[in-house]
N, C-alpha and C positions, 0 to 999 in steps of 0.2 A: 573492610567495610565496602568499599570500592567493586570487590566481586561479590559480596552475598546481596548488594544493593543489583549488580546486572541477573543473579539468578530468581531473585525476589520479584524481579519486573516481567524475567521471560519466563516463570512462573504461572506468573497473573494473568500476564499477554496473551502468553498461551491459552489459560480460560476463557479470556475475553473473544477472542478468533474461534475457538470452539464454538463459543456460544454464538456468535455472529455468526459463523456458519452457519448452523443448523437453524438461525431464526431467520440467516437470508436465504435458504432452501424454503423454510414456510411460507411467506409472506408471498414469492414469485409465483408459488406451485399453488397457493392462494388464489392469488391477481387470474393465473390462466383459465384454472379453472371456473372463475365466478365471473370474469369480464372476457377473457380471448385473447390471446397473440397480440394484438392489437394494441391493447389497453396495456399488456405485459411490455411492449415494447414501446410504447410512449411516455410509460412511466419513466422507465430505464433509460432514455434519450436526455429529457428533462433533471432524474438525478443526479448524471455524469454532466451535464453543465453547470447545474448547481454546486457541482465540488471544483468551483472553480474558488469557493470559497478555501478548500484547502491551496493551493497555490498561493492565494493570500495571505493565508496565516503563515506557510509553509516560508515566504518571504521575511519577513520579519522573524521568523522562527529563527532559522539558522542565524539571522546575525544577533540576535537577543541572547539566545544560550553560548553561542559563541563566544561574548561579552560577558556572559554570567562565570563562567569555570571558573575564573582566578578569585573573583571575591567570594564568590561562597566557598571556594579553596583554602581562603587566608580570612573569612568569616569576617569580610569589611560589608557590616549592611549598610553604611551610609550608600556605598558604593552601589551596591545591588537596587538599593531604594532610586538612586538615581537613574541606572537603566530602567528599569520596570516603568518610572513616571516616562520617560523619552519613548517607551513601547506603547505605552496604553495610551500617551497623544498621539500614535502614528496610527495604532490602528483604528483612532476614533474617526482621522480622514480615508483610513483604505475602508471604512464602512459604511462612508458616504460614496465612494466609486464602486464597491457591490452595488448597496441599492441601486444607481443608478444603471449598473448592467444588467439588472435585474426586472429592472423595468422593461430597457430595452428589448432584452432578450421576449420577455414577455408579449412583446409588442410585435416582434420580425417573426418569431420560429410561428406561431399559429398560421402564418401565411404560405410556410411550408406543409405542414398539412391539412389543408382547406380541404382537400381531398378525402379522406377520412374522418375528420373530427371538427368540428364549428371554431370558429374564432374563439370566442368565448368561452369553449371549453377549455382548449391548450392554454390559453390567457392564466386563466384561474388557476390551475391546475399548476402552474410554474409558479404565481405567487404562493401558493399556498406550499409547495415541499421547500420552497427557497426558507419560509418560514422559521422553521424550527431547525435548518443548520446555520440562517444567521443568530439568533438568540443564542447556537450553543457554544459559537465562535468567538462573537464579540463583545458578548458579555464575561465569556470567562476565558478565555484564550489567552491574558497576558498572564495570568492564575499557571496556569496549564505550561506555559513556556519555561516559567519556575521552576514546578515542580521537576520539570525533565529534565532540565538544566542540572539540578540538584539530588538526579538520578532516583526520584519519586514516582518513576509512571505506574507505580502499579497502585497508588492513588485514584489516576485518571482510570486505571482497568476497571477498580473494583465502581465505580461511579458509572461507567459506559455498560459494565455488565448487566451493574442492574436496570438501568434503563432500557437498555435492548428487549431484555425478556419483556418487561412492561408494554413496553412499545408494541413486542409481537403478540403479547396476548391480547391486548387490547385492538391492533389489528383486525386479527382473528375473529375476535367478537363482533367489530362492525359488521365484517362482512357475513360472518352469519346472520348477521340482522336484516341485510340486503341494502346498506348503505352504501349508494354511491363512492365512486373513487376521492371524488372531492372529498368527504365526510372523512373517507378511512386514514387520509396523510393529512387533515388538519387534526383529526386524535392525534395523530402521530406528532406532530410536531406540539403540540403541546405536553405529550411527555417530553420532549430531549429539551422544552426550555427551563426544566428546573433543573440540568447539569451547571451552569454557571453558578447559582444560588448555591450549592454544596463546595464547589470548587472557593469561591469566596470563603466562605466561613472557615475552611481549612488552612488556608494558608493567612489571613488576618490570625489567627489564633496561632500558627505554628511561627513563621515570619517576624510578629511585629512590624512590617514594613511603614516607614513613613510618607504616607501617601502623599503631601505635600511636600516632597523633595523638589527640588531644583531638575529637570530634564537632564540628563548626561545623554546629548546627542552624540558626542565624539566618538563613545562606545560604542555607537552601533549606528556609525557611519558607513559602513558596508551594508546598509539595509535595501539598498537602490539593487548591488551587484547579484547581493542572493536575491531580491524581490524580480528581476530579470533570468536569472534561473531558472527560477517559479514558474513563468510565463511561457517559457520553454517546455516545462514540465508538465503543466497544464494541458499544453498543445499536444503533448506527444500522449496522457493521459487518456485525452475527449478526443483523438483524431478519428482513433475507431469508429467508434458508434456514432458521432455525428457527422463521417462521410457516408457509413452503411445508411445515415436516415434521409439523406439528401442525393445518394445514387441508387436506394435500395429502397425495396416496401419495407414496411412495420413488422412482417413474418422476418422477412431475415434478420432483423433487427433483434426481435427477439429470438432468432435463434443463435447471436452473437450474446446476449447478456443473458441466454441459459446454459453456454459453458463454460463465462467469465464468470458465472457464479461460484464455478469448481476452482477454476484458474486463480481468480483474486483470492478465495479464500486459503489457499497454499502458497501464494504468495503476500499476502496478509499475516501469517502464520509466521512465516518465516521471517518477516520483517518485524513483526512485534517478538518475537525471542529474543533479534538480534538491536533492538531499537536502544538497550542500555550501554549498547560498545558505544557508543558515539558520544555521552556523557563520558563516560569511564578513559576514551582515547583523550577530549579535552580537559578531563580531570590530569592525566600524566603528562599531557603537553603544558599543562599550568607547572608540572615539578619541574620543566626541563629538563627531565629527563629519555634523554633519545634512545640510547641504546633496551630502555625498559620499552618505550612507545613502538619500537623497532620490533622487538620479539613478542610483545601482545600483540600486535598486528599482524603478521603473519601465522602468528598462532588463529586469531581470530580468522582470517582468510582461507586456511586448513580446514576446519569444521566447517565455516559456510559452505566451502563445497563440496562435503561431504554430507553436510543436508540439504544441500540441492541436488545430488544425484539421487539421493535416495528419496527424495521428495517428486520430484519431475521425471525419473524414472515411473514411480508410481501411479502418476497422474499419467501420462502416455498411455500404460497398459491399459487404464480404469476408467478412465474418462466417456471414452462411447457408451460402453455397458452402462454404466450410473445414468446418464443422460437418457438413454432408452425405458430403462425404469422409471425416471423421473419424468418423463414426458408420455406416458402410459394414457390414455385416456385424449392425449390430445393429439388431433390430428389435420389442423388445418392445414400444415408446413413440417417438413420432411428435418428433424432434428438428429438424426444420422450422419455425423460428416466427418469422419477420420481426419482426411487431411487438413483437414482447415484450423481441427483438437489439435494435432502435431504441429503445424507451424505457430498457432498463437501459443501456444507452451514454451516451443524453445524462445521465441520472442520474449517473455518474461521471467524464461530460466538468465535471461542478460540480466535482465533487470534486477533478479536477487544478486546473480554475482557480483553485480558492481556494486552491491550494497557496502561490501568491503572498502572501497575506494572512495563512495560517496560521504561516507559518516568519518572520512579521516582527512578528504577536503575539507567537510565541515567542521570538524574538531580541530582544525589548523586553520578558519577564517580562508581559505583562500578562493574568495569567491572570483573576485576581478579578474585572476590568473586561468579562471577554469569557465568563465561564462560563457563565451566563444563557443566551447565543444556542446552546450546546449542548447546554444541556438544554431548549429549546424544540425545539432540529431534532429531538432523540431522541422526544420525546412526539408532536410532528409524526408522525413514521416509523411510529410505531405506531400511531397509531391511524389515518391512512390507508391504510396496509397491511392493517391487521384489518379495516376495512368493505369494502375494494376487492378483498381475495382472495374475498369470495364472490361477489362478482357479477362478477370477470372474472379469477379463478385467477391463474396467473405474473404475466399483464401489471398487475395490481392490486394486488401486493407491489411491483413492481420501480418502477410508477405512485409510491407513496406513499415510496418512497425520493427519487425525483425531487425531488417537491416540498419534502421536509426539506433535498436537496440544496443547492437553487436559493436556498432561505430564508437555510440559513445564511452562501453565498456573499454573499449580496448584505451579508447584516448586518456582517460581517467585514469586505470593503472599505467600509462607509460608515465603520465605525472607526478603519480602517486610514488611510484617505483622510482625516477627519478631525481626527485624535487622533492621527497619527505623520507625514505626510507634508506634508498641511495644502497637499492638492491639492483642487483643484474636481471634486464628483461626479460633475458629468456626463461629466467626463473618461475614467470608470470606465464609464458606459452607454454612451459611442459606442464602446468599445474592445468590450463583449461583444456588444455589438448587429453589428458587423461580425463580428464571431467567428461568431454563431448562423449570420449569412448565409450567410456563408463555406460555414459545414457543410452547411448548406442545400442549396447549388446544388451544391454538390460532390458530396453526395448522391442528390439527384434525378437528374444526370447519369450517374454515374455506375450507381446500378442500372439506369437503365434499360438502360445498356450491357450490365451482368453478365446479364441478362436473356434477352439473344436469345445468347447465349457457353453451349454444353455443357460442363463443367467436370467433369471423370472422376477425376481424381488430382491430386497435390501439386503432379507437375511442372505441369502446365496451369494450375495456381491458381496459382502460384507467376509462372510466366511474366505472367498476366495482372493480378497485385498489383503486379509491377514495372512493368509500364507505367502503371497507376493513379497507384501511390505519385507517377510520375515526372510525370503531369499533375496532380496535386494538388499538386505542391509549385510548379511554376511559378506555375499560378495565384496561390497564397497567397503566394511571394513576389513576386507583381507586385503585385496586391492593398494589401500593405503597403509596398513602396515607394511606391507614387505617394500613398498615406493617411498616411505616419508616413517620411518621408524625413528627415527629423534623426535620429528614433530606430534607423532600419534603417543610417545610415553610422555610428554610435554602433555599433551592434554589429557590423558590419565590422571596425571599427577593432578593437575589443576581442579579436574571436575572429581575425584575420589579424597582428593583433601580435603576441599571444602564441606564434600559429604560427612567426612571423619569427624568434620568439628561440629 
């Protein structure tokens, strides 16, 4: 149950990440062309602040489900009933410090762009998207921490999917009406605030939970340590785009959030396939069983990097070309920029790899032991970021994210490796070192191919993504056969069994 519940969710996920994709390619290519660069790029300023809501939830998250594996393990709802009441009084006060930053924020960033856009506009404009991701948070967010907990997200996919499409059709239709930006994201937020309402109803009916239990603080006493994390996370999240908007105009701004469109959505992707290991690793840590947590975890760290090379490989090759097509028509700011695609890429090729290491600190609570290297990568981030945007603009933000990136991956697997696995390091260096390679040649080869290739439209790009995708994966998995042959018929077995049954 355990793996058809992780393939069930990266299943789902996976639609849901499709679908977000191609609604968050609409909605942008939207914004540009009906308002400008401008509009595109203050949008995108404003929504990467407002996900500071995630950080929030993200805090409490981790040590809620943390607390959750063992009784829903050994199906003690008294137990489960008692965190869930200690979650949803914590987050009723972290929903009074949004609002309140929310305000704030409302009140300072307009004064940042006085230059472009009136007070009054930015003002509005921030309470209004803040709108519809506080409603979708804290109304249903301790629903939502449940169901993950209990390796249900693809619950939460199929509810976010269909709200997206909604959201973007209805979008869509504002602005062919000529409605204002204000107009097009208060629609919007008032689809995403009936995701709490669905998320209710499901889990009072599946649950039983007894809402008036007694608070079980104790359990998720480490809410501080992951909520500090968070904060960390946050920073290294928004560092980007809100140094680009405070050292930079609004054009590069949005030409930073028209190739993290590409970027997050492949690393979105990849994170929601892999977002059920992390229940499934604290479901095994509830059996104490180490030696089983041992070899799914390295098993699971195998694949990751082999759909990160064949992911981020991809993206390298692809990424100017799409961008060039997708910015057709607009010409205010020059959205051509190789190097700048390459370094924010490997930057977040960290950030999937350590996806491994992350969801097995989390699935073993050890937040207190691991906070430190978070709040190093966040101080990292900025202040390589703030020396490097001025002497080399985009590529000198996305530069100084790298290196926080890279930092805190490595710091994370020596822990992990360690302190829970209690495998040999360097076992952990020849595994990323063949990974970097991998990208490497794949890369090299591959532009030079895209290079002498005219690429006019989607279909063409398209056609010639499919042949890449299709010699990029051979490669990598030949690659890793003949380098990791236990571990590659290891996950044969696992992904062609479960197929069987």
């Amino acid at each position: 149950m355990r793996t058809k519940n992780i393939y069930i969710s990266a299943a789902v996920g996976l639609i849901e990440e499709l679908v977000a994709i191609v609604c968050g390619f609409v909605l942008p290519r939207m914004i540009l062309l009906c308002f400008g660069s401008n509009y595109n790029g203050i949008v995108a300023t404003v929504t990467q602040f407002i996900g500071c809501i995630a950080l929030l939830k993200s805090g409490i998250g981790m040590a809620t489900k943390a607390a959750l594996y063992s009784p829903l393990h050994n199906n003690d709802k008294n137990k489960v009933s008692g965190i869930m009441a200690a979650t949803m009084k914590f987050l009723r006060k972290v929903a009074m410090i949004f609002v309140l930053g929310i305000v704030i924020f409302a009140c300072i960033y307009p004064l940042c762009m006085k230059e472009s856009f009136t007070w009054g506009f930015t003002a509005s404009l921030v309470l209004i998207i803040s709108l519809g991701t506080f409603f979708q948070y804290y109304f249903g967010l301790g629903n939502q921490l449940l169901l993950e907990a209990d390796q249900k997200y693809y619950i939460i996919s199929i509810i976010t999917i269909i709200n997206t499409l909604f959201n973007t059709i209805i979008s869509v239709i504002c602005m062919k009406m000529g409605m204002s930006i204000h107009g097009v994201k208060l629609c919007s937020a008032v689809v995403y605030c009936s995701t709490p309402i669905f998320l209710n109803y499901y889990v009072n009916k599946k649950y039983k939970l007894d809402r008036k239990a007694k608070p079980d603080w104790e359990s998720i006493s480490k809410r501080w340590d992951a909520f500090g994390m968070q904060i960390a996370n946050f920073v290294n999240t928004n560092t980007d785009v809100i140094i680009a908007s405070l050292f930079l105009d609004m054009k590069e701004v949005s030409v930073y959030t028209v190739y993290y469109l590409v970027i997050n959505g492949v690393k979105k992707v990849i994170s929601r396939v892999s977002a059920g290991v992390e229940s499934a690793l604290g479901n095994l840590k509830a059996e104490m069983n180490k030696d089983k947590l041992k070899n799914r975890f390295q098993l699971f760290e195998f694949v990751l990097n082999i759909i990160c090379i064949i992911a981020f490989s991809c993206l390298i090759i692809l990424i100017v070309p799409f961008v060039k097509i997708y910015t057709t028509g607009v010409s205010d700011v020059n959205y051509s920029r190789f190097v700048f695609a390459v370094v924010a890429s490997l930057a977040e090729l960290f950030f999937c790899l350590r996806l491994a290491y992350t969801y097995m600190v989390q699935a073993v609570g050890a937040f207190s032991e691991t906070k430190k290297y978070s709040y190093i990568e966040a101080l990292l981030n900025i202040i390589c970021s703030v020396v490097m945007v001025k002497l080399f603009g985009l590529i000198g933000i996305v530069a100084g994210t790298l290196i926080a990136m890279f930092y805190r991956t490595i710091v994370f697997a020596y822990y992990v490796y360690n302190q829970v696995i209690y495998v040999n390091i360097i076992t952990f260096w020849k595994r990323i070192s063949i990974t970097l390679l991998c990208i490497m040649f794949n890369g090299i080869v591959g532009v030079k191919l895209i290079q002498v290739i005219e690429l006019n439209n989607y279909f063409q790009w398209t056609g010639i993504a499919t042949l890449i995708l299709l010699a990029v994966v051979f490669f990598t998995t030949m690659v890793h056969y003949f380098l990791y042959r236990n571990l590659f018929n290891d996950m044969v077995k696992v992904v062609f069994g479960k197929l069987k049954r």
